[in-house]
C-alpha positions, 0 to 999 in steps of 0.5 A: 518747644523750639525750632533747631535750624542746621545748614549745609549738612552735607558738610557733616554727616557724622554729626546727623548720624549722632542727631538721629541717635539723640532724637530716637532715644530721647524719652520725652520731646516737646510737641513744638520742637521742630528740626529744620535741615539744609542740605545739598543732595548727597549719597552719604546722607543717612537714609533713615533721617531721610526717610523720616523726614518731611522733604522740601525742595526749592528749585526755579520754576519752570518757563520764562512766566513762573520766573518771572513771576517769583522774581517781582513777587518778592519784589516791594514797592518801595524797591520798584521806586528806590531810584527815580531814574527813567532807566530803573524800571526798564533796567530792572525788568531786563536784569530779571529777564537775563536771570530767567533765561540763563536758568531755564537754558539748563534744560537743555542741557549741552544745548543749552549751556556746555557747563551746567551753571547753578546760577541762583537768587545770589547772582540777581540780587548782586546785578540789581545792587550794580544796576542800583549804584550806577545809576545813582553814580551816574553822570545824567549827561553822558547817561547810562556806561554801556560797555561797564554794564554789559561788562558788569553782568556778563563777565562778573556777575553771571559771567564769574560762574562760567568757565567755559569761553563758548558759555562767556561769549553766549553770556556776553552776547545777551548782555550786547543784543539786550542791554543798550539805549535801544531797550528803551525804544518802542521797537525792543523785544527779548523775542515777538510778544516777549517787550519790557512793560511800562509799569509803576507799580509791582501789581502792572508788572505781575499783571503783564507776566501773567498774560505771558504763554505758560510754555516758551518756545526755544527761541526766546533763548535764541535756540532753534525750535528743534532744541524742544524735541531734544529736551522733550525726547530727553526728559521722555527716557529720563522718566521711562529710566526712573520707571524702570528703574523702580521696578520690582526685582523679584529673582523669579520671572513667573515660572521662566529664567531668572533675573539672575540666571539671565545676567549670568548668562549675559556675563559669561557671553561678555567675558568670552568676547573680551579682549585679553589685557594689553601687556605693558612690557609688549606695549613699550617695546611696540613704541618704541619700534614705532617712535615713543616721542612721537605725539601720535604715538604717545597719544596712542598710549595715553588711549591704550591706558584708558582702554585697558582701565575700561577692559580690566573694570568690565572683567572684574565686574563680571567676574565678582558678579558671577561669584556674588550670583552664586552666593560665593560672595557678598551682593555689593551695591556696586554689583547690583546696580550691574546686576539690575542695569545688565538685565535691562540692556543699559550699561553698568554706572560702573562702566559708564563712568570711565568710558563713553555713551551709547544707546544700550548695553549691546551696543556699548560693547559691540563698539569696546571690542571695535575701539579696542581693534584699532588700537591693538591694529594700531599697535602691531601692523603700525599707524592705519592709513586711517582713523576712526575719529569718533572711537578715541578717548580724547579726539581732540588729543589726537588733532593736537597730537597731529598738529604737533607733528605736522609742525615738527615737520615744518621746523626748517620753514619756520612753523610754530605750533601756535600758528598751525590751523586745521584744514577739513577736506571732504573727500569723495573716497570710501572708506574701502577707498583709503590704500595709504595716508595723504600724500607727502607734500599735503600732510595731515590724516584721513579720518572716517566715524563722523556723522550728520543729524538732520542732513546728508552729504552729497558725495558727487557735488560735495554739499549738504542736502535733504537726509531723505529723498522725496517719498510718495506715499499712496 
């Protein structure tokens, strides 16, 4: 009648594979016994435990208010009191606000953070023992050591998880704008309405977080109001995805083409237009007319490779998916997630996986047989007198492939690699416009595929403006 408790399962799966077999033979189980599982979310897991499980998952809650509110409800009163220093308090309430913030900047994805980080209760705790010990350690006349602790919680202890320069000197910088002597004054706020209370007891706090607005704006993470419509618009597809996706999957459509009939069609209109394998023997020889050590040219094999993996996966695909249509082969899972994602315009996870993203199925592979033109292009005619940035692999390759041979260039002047920077000009040309490459004595690339969100470019004076012109409307 007891209860078994089995952590991070995830890491042994055979064994609950063994587990369901014990539990479903076993002929008589106490009324009182209960198997309690943890578990990281895997594909692997055994569906059927799943299924007769009761699932429990326990995540941060959203907005600034509800964390908020779960951080000083497990916070005691005798915790609240631990040290009678004037900064306690204060300090706190601030760490908890930081704890907040670093976890609902998540939803917002790149926005948010470049890297998603899992920071949890882990991180909170540890920063609060820090705060707790320097403050018992610390020297009442020279007062709280600034520097040590914004070092402290944006480069140790929430800063360990981020791997990212950007993520630490975002992480950094919450720790300079919201930890100093300036927090204790009057004036401090995270954001307008967003101060820290004055408090003594557990209850003054939760009575201050609970007037606190349920939906936050943006900018109480220092992001711009416009991050919402993103998170929002996000979350919109996500939930129209997750519809869709569950939807019933019947082979017939009431009397009409089948959902088969219609991907079979689909895939053999796909693999007519594919391009034809690049063969690695004319591939090396084509370099090695153009200069095989040049970093352009290796950069240009290194995308060649990735486009002949994405070409000869989307070909397999449809082609073992023709044959599993006709019954010549086994419906894989792989397969029919194709299946299913090809008849709803949206591409293949199969495919997305090695290649790039884009808006539907269509224009996916509209810009695979563009991509795969220039490079072919590139190939036999030689390098173009311009580049379709944003239809590389790895655009940033290709400037550092550019800033090697620029500098290779430049060795009899005394350039060294580290020291080149990029230099962006907006041209007033056209693409049209582009007969040759920049001239001898400037160096560099034209490039073209860039594009602005919430903005136009004014060619004549070479400025941004307003995306539309001013509209009447009757």
């Amino acid at each position: 009648g007891g209860w078994l408790l089995l952590q991070n399962c995830h890491l042994g799966l055979e064994f609950l594979r063994e587990l369901m077999d014990t539990i479903a033979t076993t002929e008589s189980i106490s009324e009182g016994f209960r198997t309690w599982i943890t578990t990281e979310a895997h594909p692997e897991f055994p569906i059927n435990l799943l299924q007769s499980s009761i699932k429990f998952t326990n995540e941060p809650p959203q907005g600034v208010k509800a964390g908020l509110k779960r951080t000083y409800s497990a916070v005691t009163q005798d915790h609240l009191e631990v040290s009678n220093m004037p900064q306690w308090k204060p300090l706190l309430y601030a760490v908890a606000f930081l704890h907040t913030a670093v976890q609902e900047r998540r939803k917002f994805g790149p926005l948010g953070w470049n890297i998603p980080y899992e920071f949890n209760q882990a991180d909170f705790a540890a920063s609060v023992q820090f705060v707790q010990n320097h403050l018992d350690d610390m020297d009442i006349k020279h007062g709280v050591n600034w520097s040590c602790v914004r070092y402290m919680l944006g480069e140790v202890q929430y800063g360990g998880r981020v791997t990212d320069d950007l993520d630490k000197a975002l992480l950094n910088t919450y720790a300079r704008v919201w930890f100093g002597e300036h927090m204790f004054s009057e004036k401090f706020c995270f954001y307008k309405d967003y101060v820290i209370p004055k408090g003594k007891t557990v209850e003054d706090y939760l009575q201050y977080i609970e007037q606190l607005p349920v939906i936050d704006t943006p900018e109480v993470f220092g992001l711009h109001p416009n991050a919402d419509i993103t998170y929002q618009t996000n979350l919109a597809n996500e939930t129209l995805s997750t519809i869709v996706s569950i939807q019933p999957k019947d082979s017939s459509t009431g009397g009409g083409e089948t959902r088969e009939a219609v991907v079979q069609r689909l895939a053999d209109e796909m693999l007519e237009k594919l391009p034809p394998d690049y063969n690695p023997h004319e591939v090396k020889a084509q370099l090695q007319k153009m200069g095989p050590i040049q970093p352009i040219n290796i950069f240009l094999r290194q995308e060649i490779d990735r486009m002949q993996h994405v070409i000869s996966r989307v070909r397999t695909t449809l082609t073992d998916l023709k044959l599993a249509i006709d019954g010549t082969i086994i419906m894989s899972e792989e397969l029919q997630d194709a299946l299913d994602n090809m008849y709803d315009a949206r591409i293949p996870k199969l495919w997305f996986r090695i290649s790039w993203e884009s808006a539907t199925l269509g224009f996916w592979f509209t810009e695979l047989l563009e991509r795969n033109q220039q490079f072919s292009s590139w190939l036999q005619d030689g390098r173009p007198n311009q580049f379709w940035m944003t239809g590389f692999f790895n655009p940033q390759g290709f400037l550092t492939a550019m800033r090697q041979e620029t500098t290779r260039m430049n060795l009899a002047k005394g350039w060294a690699l580290d020291s080149v920077v990029l230099h962006n000009e907006v041209t007033k040309m056209m693409k049209e416009d582009v007969v040759g490459p920049p001239p001898a004595d400037i160096g560099g690339v034209y490039i073209y595929g860039l594009f602005l969100e919430g903005a136009g470019w004014d060619r004549r004076n070479c400025k941004l403006v307003e995306s539309a012109p001013k509209v009447r409307v009757e």
